[in-house]
Residue, then its C-alpha position, 0 to 999 in steps of 0.5 A: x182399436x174400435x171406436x164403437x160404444x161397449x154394448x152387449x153386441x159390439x166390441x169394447x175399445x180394447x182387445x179381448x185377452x187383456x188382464x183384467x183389473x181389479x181392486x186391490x186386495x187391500x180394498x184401497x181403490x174399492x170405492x174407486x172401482x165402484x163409483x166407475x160401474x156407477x159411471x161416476x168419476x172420483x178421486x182422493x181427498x183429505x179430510x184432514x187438509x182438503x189436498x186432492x190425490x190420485x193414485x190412492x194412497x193410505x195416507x195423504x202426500x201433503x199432510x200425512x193424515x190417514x183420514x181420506x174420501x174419495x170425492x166426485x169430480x166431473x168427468x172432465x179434463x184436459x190432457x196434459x201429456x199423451x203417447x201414441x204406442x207403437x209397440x204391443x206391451x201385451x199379446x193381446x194388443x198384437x193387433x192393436x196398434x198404435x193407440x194412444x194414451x193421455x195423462x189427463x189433468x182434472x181442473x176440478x180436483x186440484x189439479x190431480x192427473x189420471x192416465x186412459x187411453x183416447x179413443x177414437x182413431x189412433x193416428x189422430x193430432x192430439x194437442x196439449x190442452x184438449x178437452x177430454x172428457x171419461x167414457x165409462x166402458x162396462x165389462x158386464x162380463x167381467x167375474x166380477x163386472x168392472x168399468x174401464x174410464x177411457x177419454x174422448x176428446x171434445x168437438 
């Protein structure tokens, strides 16, 4: 994996040949999708009970109601958990291997977990309770564009 920032005439932090992801086709993780080309981070939220939740859902985990938001949150957080992968899930990643991936904690939204991989060397210590915070990684080639949140963790 690179640690070089996505530009035009430098490589993204993952290998080429990965599925590209997508909204869903039922549009729920639009705005999501949308607020990450924007560089901005978001997460679910109630209207009804203010309940933060991620991933999104159509109605909320606490409360049930169907009227929900997307909100901005800093794009900044602790891990929570991590798991250094050894073993390429996909061809593409043949060669990329280990790299790690964070379950991270957003303080600021109630608490709620996003998973990302951390960048930077793939044999680095990772401690429970870093500050992280999201690297928005534009696929300016993608049909259609979409960015990629990733994690860097904080000096």
């Amino acid at each position: 994996m690179t640690t070089t920032e996505p530009t035009t005439d430098r490589p993204y932090h993952l290998p080429a040949g990965l599925p590209k992801p997508a909204p869903y086709a039922d549009g729920l993780a639009r705005e999501y999708w949308e607020a990450n080309r924007e560089h901005r981070l978001v997460a679910q939220r109630c209207n009804r009970c203010e309940t933060w939740q991620w991933g999104p859902e159509f109605i909320c985990h606490r409360c049930h109601s169907d009227d929900l938001r997307y909100e901005a949150v800093e794009p900044r957080g602790r891990i929570y958990s991590w798991e250094r992968s050894w073993y390429p899930v996909h061809p593409a990643l043949q060669n990329g291997v280990p790299y790690v991936v964070v379950l991270v904690e957003l303080p600021q939204a109630g608490g709620v977990r996003m998973v990302g991989n951390l960048l930077g060397d793939p044999r680095q210590e990772v401690r429970i309770g870093s500050e992280v915070e999201a690297v928005f990684e534009d696929h300016d080639d993608g049909q259609p564009p979409y960015t990629l949140v990733q994690w860097r963790v904080l000096a």
